[in-house]
N, C-alpha and C positions, 0 to 999 in steps of 0.2 A: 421316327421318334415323336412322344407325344407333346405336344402346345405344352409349355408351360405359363403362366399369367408372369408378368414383370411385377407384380405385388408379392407373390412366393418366392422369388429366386434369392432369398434370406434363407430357407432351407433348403438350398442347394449349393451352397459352398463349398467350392471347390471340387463338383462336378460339371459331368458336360452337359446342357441342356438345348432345347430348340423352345425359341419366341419371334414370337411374331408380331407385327405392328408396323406406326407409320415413322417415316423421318421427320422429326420435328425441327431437326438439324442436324449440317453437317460442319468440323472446324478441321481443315486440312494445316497440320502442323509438319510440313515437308515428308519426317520421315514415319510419321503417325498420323493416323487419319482418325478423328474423333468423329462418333454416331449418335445424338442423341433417339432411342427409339421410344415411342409409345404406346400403349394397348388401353382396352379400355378400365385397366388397373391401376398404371401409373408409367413413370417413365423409370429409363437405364439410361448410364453412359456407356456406349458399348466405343471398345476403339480395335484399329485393326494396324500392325508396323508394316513398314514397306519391303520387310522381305518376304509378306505373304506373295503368295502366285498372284490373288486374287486383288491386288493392292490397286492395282491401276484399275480396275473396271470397279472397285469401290468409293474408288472417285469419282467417277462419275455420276456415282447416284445422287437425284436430284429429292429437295424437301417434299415430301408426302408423298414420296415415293411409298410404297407397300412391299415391306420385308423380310422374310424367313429367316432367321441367322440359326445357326448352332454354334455353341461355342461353352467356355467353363467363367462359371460365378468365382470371384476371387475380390477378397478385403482391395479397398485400395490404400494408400501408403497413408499416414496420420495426416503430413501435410497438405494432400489433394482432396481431402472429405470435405463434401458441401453439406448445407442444409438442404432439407425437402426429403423429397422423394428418394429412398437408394442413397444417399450422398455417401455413404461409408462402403458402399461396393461397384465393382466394375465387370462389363460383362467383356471377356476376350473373347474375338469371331474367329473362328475355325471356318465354318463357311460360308458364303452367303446368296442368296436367290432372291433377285426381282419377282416379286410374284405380279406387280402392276408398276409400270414408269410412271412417274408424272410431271406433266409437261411446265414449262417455265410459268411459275404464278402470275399474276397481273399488279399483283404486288404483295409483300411480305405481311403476312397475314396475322402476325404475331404485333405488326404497327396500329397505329392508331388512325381509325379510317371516317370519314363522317356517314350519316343515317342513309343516305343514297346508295354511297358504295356499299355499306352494311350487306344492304337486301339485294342488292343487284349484284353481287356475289357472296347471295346465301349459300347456297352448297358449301362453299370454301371457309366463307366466314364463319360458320356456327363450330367450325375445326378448331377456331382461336380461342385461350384458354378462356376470357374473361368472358366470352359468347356462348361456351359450353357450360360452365359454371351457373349460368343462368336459370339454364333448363334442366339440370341437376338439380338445382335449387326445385325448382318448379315440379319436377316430378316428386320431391319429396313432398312437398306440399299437398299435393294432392291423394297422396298415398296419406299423410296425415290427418287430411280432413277423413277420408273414407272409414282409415282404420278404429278414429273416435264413436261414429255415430253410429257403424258396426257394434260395437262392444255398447252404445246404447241404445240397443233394440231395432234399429232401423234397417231396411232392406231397400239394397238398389234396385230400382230400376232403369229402362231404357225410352226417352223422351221422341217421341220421333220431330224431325227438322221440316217435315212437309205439314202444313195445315191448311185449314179453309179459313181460320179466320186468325186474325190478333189478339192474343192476351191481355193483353193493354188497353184493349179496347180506342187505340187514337195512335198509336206508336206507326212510323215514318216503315211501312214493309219492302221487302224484295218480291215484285209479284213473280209466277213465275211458271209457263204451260205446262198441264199434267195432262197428257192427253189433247184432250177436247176443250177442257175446263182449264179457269184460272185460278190459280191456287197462291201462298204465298212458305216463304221460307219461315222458320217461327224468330219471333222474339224472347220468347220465353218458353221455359215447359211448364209454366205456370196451372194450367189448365188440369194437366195432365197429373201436377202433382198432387192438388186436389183431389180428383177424382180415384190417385193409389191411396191417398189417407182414407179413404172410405173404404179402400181394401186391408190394409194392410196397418194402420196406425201410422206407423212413422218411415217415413220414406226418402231415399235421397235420389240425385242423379246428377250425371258429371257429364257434360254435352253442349254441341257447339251448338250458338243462338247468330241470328241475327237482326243487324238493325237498319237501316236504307238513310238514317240522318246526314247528310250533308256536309260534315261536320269535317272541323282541320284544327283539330287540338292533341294537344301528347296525353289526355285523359282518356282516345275513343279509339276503338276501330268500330270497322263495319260486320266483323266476324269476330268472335270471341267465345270463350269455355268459361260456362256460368256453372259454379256451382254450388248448389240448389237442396235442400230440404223443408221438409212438411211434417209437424205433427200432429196427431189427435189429440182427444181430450186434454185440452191446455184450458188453465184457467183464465187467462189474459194472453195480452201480446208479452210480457215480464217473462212466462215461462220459455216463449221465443228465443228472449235476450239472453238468457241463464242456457240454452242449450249451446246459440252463437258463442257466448263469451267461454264455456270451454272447450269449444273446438279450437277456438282463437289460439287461447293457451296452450292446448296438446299439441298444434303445430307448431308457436312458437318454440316450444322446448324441444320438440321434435327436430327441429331446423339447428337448433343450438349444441344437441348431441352429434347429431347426423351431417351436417354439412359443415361444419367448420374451413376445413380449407378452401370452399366455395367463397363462403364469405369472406376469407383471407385475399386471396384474388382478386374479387373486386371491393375491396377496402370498404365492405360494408359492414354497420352494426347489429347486435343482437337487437329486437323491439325491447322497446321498456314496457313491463307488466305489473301494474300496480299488487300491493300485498293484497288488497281486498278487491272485493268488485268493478268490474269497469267502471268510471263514474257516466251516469246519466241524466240528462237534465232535458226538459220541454223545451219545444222551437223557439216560444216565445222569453223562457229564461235564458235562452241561448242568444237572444238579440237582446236581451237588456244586461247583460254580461259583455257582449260586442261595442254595447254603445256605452260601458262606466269604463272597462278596461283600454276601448279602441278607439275611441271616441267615433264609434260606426252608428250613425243612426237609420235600423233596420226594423223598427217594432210595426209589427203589421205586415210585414215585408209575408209571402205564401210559402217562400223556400227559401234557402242558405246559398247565396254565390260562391263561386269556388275560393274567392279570397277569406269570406266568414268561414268555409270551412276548414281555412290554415290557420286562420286565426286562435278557432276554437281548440285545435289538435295542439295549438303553442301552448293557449291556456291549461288544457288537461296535462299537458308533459309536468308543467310548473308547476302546478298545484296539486296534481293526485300522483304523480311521475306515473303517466302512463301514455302511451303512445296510441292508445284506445278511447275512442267517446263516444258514448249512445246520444242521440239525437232524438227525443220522443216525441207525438202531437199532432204530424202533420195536417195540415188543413184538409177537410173533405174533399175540396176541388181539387187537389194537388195529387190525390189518392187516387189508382186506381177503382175499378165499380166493386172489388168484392172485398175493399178496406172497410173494416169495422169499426163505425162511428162510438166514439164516447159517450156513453150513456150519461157521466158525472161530468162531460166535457165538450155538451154540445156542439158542432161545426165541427172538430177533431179529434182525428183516427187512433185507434191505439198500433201506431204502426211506428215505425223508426228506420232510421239510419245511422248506421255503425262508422264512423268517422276513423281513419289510422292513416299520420303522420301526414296530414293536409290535405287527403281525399275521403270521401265518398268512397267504400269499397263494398258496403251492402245494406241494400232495403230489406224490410221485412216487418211484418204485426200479423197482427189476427185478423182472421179471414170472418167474410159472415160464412156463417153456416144454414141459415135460414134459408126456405125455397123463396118465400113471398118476401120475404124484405131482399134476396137477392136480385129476383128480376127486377122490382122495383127500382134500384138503383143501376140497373143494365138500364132502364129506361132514362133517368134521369141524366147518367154520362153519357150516351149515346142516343142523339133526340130522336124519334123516329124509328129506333129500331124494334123491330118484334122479336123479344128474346128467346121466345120459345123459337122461332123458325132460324134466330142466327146461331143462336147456342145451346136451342134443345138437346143435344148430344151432352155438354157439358151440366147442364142443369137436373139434368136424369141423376145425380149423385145427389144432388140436395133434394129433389123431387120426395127421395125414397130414404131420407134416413143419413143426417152427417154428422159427425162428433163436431163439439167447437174444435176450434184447431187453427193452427196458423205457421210459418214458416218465412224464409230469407233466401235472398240470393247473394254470391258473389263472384264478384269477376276476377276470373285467375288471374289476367295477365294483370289487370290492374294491383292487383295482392301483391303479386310477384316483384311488379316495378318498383312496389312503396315499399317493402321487404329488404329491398338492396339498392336502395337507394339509386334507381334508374332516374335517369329523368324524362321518358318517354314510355308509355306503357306501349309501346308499337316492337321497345325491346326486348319484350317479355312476352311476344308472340313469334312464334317459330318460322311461320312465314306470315305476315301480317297481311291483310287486306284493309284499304281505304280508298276513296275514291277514288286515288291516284294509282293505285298498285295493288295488281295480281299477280301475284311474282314480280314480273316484270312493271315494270312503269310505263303507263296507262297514256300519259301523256308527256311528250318531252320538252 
């Protein structure tokens, strides 16, 4: 008989069907044994009486156990209807086969466990609902961003994760032998996405980065999924922020149709989205806003600390109700070598950060497009080095011809976590990696 999904068996009432899925539980009521099963549709209560043959060896079966039943979809009575999932139908087992046992848990997977145990039994854990929910969440998102920047012109491509040098020009690497030679892991497709806007106009990529920082905060891992677009002929870094702010939107609304019961599960909120434009304001207005509203004195300061940047996301929720804020200006030293200096704004860049609900979730401005003012500033961030011999591969796109243009990164897990109100972005990574832990934990 064929698989039926547990989200159809609404048009099978009152036949017999075959499903399959896991025990998410079981409640032995003496002479009825209740099943709850699930697929990856939803769940049933399926239950079996003790005058089946099969009664005794259905007691047996242990949670996540793996299960074929067949058996007939039937109303259940007025008074035993729950909410959720099925709550007004019940499934009766006619037969049933172990297709996999599973063995006694280490503990009940459905409790509440701390960030240790989390990972150290991920296989098991990522089964619990509020752990699944996550990464449901999370693949919509990313399907969200894709399907916006799709429908505005842009075409993926593939970043590769081995390089010879840094994007960054200074960022903390993973070295790492290719052969003969030393190579490192990327931090960025930065490079790369440059070099497709010169093919392609507008380009994205969705691809894991890494970074070698030291670092033991719930804002970082050591491996994470950036993701990343570039476009051409853009008049400023402004046309950047206008393509960011509605990809922003499309997934927020994307998330608000699409996942609902996600967010219900982990008692998280929709983001608030102002009626008009995200509001955006210069570094330096942003620290004279910090120091009248926070009494924070920062003016002069080269960057925003993490506390300025919860600060500012309170100010934006209360004043513009938006859970979004551009950060624009950054200083030239703070900037990567291929940030575009301010012509009307000497020493700073038309570059920004996009601030949501108290982090940092994406950099981005306009790029130089120039060949000679490019090297020149490879030379200036990096003393000493000969740009043509470290990054003549790269510079061969500007050498020959590059639209102005410019683009943004973001970090999914980070997105993810401030989305649902995680309070670890290490949550919002499937198997996280930090200094501590490769799966397993690194040191005990």
């Amino acid at each position: 008989m064929e698989r039926t999904l547990i989200a159809n068996l609404h048009s099978h009432a009152g036949s017999s069907v075959s499903v399959s899925g896991k025990v998410a539980s079981l409640r032995d009521h003496g002479k009825m044994l209740f099943i709850d099963l699930v697929d990856r549709s939803g769940s049933v209560q399926c239950f079996m009486s003790d005058s089946h043959t099969l009664f005794t060896e259905a007691k047996r079966v242990s949670p996540e156990s793996v299960l074929s039943l067949v058996g007939t979809v039937q109303e259940r009575p007025e008074k035993n209807r729950t909410e959720g999932d099925n709550g007004d139908i019940e499934f009766v087992i006619e037969t049933l086969t172990v297709l996999s046992h599973a063995d006694e848990l280490p503990f009940d997977i459905q409790s509440a466990v701390n960030v240790d145990t989390k990972f150290d039994y991920r296989p098991i854990t990522l089964r619990r609902d509020e752990d699944s929910a996550v990464f449901r969440t999370q693949a919509c998102i990313v399907r969200a961003f894709r399907e916006y920047l799709v429908t505005h012109d842009f075409i993926e491509f593939q970043a590769p994760c081995i390089v010879g040098g840094d994007a960054e020009g200074g960022a903390e690497v993973f070295s790492v032998n290719y052969f003969d030679k030393k190579v490192s892991l990327a931090t960025s497709p930065q490079l790369y996405k440059q070099i497709m806007t010169g093919v392609f106009e507008r380009v994205f990529c969705v691809g894991e980065v890494f970074r070698a920082e030291k670092h033991s905060t719930s804002r970082h891992t050591n491996e994470y999924t950036s993701l990343d677009f570039e476009m051409g002929y853009i008049s400023d870094h402004t046309d950047v922020m206008r393509m960011l702010e509605g990809c922003m939107r499309s997934v927020v609304e994307t998330l608000a149709q699409e996942v609902k019961r996600e967010f219900a599960v982990l008692d998280a909120e929709i983001p608030a989205l102002p009626a008009h434009d995200f509001p955006s304001i210069k570094l330096t207005e942003a620290q004279r806003i910090l120091e009248k509203e926070f009494d924070i004195a920062c003016e002069g300061e080269p960057d925003l600390t993490p506390e300025h940047e919860r600060l500012l996301c309170e100010y934006a929720l209360s004043q513009f109700n938006s859970d979004f804020i551009f950060i624009t200006h950054y200083p030239v030293e703070k900037r990567p070598m291929y940030a575009y200096e301010d012509e009307n704004d000497p020493g700073y860049t038309k570059s920004f950060d996009l601030l949501f609900c108290g982090v940092e979730i994406s950099s981005g401005g306009q790029r130089i497009h120039d060949y000679a003012t490019l090297v020149e500033k490879i030379r200036q961030k990096i003393p000493g080095t000969d740009p043509e011999k470290t990054f003549g591969f790269y510079l061969q796109a500007f050498k020959y011809g590059m639209p102005p243009h410019g683009g943004m990164a973001v970090g999914l897990e980070r997105l993810t976590a401030k989305m649902l109100g995680l309070a670890n972005a290490k949550e919002a990574a499937l198997f996280p990696r930090d200094r501590g832990r490769i799966d397993t934990r690194l040191y005990e």
